[in-house]
GUFI-279987 format. One line per field, with one value per residue (C-alpha): residue number from 0; residue in three letters; x, y, z. Coordinates in nm, 4 decimals, always signed. Example, Ala and Ser with C-alpha at 12.3 -4.5 7.8 and 13.67 -1.06 7.14 Angstrom:
// residues 2
i: 0_1
aa: ALA_SER
px: +1.2300_+1.3670
py: -0.4500_-0.1060
pz: +0.7800_+0.7140
// end
This chain:
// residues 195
i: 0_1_2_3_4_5_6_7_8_9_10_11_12_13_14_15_16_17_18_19_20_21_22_23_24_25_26_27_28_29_30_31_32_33_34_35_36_37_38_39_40_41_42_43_44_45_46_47_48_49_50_51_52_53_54_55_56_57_58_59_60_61_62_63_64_65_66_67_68_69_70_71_72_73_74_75_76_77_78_79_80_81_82_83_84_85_86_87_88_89_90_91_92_93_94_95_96_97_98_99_100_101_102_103_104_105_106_107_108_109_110_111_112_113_114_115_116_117_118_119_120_121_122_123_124_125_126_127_128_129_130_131_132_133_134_135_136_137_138_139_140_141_142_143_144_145_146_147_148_149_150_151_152_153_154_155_156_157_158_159_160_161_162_163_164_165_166_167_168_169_170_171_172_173_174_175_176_177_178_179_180_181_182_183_184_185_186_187_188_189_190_191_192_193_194
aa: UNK_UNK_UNK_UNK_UNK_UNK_UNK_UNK_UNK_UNK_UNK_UNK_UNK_UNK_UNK_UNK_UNK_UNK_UNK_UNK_UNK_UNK_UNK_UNK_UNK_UNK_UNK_UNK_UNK_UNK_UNK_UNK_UNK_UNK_UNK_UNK_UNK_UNK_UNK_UNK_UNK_UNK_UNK_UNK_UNK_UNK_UNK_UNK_UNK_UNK_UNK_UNK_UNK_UNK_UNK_UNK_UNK_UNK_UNK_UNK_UNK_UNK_UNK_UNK_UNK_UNK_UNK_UNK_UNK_UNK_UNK_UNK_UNK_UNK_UNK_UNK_UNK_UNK_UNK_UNK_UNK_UNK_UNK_UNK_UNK_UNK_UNK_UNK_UNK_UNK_UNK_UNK_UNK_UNK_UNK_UNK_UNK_UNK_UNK_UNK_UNK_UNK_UNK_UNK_UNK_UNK_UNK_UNK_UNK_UNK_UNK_UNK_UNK_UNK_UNK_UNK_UNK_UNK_UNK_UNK_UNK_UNK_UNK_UNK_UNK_UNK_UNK_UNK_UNK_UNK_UNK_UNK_UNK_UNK_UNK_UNK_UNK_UNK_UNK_UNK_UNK_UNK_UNK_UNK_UNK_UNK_UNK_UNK_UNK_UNK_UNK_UNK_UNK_UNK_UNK_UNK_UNK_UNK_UNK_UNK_UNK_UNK_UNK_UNK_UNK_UNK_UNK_UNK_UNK_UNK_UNK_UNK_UNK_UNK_UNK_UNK_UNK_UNK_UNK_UNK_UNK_UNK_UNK_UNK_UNK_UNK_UNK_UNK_UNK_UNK_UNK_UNK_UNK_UNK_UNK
px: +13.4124_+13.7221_+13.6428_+13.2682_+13.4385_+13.6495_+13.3126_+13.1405_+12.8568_+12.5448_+12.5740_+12.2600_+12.4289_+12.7408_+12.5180_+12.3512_+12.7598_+12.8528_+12.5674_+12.5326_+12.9762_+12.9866_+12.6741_+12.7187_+13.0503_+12.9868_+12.6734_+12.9343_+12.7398_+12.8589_+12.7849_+12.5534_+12.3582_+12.2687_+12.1449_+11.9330_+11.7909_+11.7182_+11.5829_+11.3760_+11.2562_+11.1816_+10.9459_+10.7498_+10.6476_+10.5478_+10.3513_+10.1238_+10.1036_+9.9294_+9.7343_+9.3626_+9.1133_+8.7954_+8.5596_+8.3151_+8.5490_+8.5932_+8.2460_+8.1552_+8.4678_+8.3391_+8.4917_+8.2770_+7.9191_+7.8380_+7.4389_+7.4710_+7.6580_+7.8974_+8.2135_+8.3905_+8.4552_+8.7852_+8.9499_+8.9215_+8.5325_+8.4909_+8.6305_+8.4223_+8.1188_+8.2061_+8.2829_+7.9266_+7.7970_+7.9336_+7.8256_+7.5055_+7.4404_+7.5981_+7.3615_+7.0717_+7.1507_+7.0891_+7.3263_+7.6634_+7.8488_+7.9054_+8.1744_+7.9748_+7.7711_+7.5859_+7.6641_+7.3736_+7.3192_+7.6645_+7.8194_+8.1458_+8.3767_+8.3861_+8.6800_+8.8645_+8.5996_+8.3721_+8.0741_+8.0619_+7.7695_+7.6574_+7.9980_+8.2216_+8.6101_+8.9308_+9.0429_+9.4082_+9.4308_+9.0816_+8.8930_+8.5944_+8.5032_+8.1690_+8.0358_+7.9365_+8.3382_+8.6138_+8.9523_+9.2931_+9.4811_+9.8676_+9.8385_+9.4630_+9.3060_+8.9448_+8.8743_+8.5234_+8.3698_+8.0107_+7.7567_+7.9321_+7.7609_+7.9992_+8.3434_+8.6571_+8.9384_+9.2787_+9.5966_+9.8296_+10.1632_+10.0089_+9.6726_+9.5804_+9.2192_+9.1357_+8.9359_+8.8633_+8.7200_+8.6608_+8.7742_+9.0627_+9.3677_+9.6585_+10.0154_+10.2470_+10.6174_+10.8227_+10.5372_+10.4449_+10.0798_+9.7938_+9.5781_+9.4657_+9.7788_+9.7592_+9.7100_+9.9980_+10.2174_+10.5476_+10.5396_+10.9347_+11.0360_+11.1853_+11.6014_+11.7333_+11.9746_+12.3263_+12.4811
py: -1.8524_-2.0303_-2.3276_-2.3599_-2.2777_-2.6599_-2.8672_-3.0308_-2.8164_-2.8956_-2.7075_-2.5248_-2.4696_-2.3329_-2.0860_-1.9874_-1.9608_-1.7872_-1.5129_-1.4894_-1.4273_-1.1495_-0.9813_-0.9330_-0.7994_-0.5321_-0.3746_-0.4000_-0.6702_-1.0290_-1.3189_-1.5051_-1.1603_-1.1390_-1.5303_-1.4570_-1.1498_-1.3542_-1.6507_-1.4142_-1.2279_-1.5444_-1.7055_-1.3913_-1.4142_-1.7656_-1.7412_-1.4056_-1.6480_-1.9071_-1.6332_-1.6870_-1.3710_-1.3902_-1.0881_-1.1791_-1.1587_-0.7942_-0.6714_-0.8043_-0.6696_-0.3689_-0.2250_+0.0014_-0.0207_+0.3233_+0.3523_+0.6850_+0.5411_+0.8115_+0.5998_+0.5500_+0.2573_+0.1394_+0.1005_-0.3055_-0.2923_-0.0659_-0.2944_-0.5884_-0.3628_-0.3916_-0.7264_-0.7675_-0.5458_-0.7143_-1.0378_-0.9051_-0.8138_-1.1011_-1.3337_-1.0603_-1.2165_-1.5860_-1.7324_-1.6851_-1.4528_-1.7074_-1.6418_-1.7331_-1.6076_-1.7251_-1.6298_-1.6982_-2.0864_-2.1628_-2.1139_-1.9321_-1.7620_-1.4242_-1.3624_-1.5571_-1.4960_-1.2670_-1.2432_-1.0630_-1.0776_-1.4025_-1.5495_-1.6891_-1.5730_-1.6168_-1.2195_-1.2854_-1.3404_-1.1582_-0.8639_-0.7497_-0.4479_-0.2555_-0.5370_-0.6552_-0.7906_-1.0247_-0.9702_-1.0944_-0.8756_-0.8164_-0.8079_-0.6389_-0.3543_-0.1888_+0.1129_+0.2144_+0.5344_+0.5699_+0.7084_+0.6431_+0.3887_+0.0848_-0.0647_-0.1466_-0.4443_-0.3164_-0.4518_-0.2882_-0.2059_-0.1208_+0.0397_+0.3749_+0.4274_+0.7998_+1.0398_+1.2646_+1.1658_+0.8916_+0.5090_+0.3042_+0.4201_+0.2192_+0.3531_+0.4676_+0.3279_+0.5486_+0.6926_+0.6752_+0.7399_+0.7872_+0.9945_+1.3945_+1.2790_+1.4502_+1.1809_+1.1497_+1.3775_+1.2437_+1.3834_+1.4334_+1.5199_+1.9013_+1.8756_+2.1052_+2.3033_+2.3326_+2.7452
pz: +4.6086_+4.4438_+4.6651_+4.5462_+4.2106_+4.2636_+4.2678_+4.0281_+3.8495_+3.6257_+3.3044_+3.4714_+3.7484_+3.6092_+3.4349_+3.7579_+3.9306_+3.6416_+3.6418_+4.0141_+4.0248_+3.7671_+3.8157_+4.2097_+4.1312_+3.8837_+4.1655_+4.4605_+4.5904_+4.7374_+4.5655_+4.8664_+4.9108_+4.5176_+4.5240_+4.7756_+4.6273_+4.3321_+4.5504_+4.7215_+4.4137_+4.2582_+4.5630_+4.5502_+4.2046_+4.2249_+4.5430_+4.3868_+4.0608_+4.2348_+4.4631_+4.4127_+4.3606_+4.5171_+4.3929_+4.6346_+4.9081_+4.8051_+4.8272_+5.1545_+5.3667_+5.4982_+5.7951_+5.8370_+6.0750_+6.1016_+6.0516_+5.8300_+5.5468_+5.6248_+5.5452_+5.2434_+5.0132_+4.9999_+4.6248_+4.6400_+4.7558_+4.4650_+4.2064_+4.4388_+4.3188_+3.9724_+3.9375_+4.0975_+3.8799_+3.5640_+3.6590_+3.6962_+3.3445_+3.2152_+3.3912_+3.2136_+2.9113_+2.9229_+2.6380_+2.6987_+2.3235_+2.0491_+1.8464_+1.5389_+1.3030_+0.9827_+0.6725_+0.3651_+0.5626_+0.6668_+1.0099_+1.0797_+1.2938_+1.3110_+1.5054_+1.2147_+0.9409_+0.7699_+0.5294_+0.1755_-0.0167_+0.1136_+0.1041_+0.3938_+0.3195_+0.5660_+0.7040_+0.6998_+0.3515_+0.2327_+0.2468_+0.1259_-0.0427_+0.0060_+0.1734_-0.2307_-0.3316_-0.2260_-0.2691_-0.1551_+0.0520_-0.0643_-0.3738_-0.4078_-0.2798_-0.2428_-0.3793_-0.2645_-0.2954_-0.0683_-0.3106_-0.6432_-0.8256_-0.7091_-0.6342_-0.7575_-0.7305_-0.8452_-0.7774_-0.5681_-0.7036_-1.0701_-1.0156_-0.7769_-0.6689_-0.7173_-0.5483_-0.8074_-1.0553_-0.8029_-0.9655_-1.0464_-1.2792_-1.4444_-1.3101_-1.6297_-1.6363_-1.4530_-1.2366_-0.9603_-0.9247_-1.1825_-1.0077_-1.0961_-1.4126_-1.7540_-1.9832_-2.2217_-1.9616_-1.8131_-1.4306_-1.3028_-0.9602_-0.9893_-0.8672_-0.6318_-0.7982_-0.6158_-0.5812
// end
């Protein structure tokens, strides 16, 4: 080791030197037998990476030529069977799933994009409420009650949305919430008392 230690390395390679020298030491291993490990370990992974799957393949190994059916299906011709059977219902349905949609005469994405009341907005930075209201997530919120007779923006931080009675309050300096609050009443948390 202290000769290989005299040559000249890569920066790479004295990285490689260095973790293969103190690694192998601290599992009781030699240095050569760890690099191998690692070479070893290494080819593996590249050669299932570039390993091809056939489905196909899968359903039409049988080993078995009994005439009763009396033999079982291995775990791989099962999944061969469901591949199959996927690709059977997707070629059912002619047109291949479009990740688009229209939205009152203009196209979008809906994976990116959605539609409120015949409007496209952007769903990372809006949201809409009861399918009627946009609003900007953050710094808005929704507060929607099914059955009441609509729906609310109110900005987080400053506003609550109630359940009963069912709408949007303003939160009081030194509050924390608005809602089921006597109005004009300061709430305050109740101390513990010490013995």
């Amino acid at each position: 080791l202290k000769r290989l230690s005299r040559c000249a390395y890569s920066p790479r390679q004295k990285r490689v030197h260095h973790l293969v020298r103190y690694s192998s030491m601290d599992a009781g291993v030699s240095p050569g037998m760890f690099l191998r490990f690692v070479l070893a370990t290494s080819m593996i992974t590249v050669a299932h990476a570039n390993s091809s799957f056939d489905p196909e393949a899968l359903v039409t190994d049988d080993e078995c030529v009994a005439a009763d059916g009396s033999c079982g299906l291995s775990a791989l011709q099962l999944r061969g069977q469901e591949v199959e059977s996927f690709d059977a219902e997707r070629e059912g349905n002619s047109s291949e799933w479009d990740p688009h949609n229209m939205c009152n005469g203009t196209r979008y994405n809906v994976l990116t994009h959605g539609c409120c009341a015949g409007r496209v907005f952007h769903q990372k930075r809006y949201g809409c409420c009861g399918k009627t209201k946009i609003y900007r997530t953050g710094t808005q919120a929704c507060c929607y009650h099914p059955g009441t007779s609509g729906t609310q923006i109110y900005r987080t931080g400053k506003q609550n949305c109630c359940d009963s009675p069912p709408g949007v309050c303003t939160i009081r300096k030194g509050q924390w919430s608005c809602c089921g609050a006597k109005r004009g009443g300061r709430r305050r948390r109740r101390r513990r008392r010490r013995a």
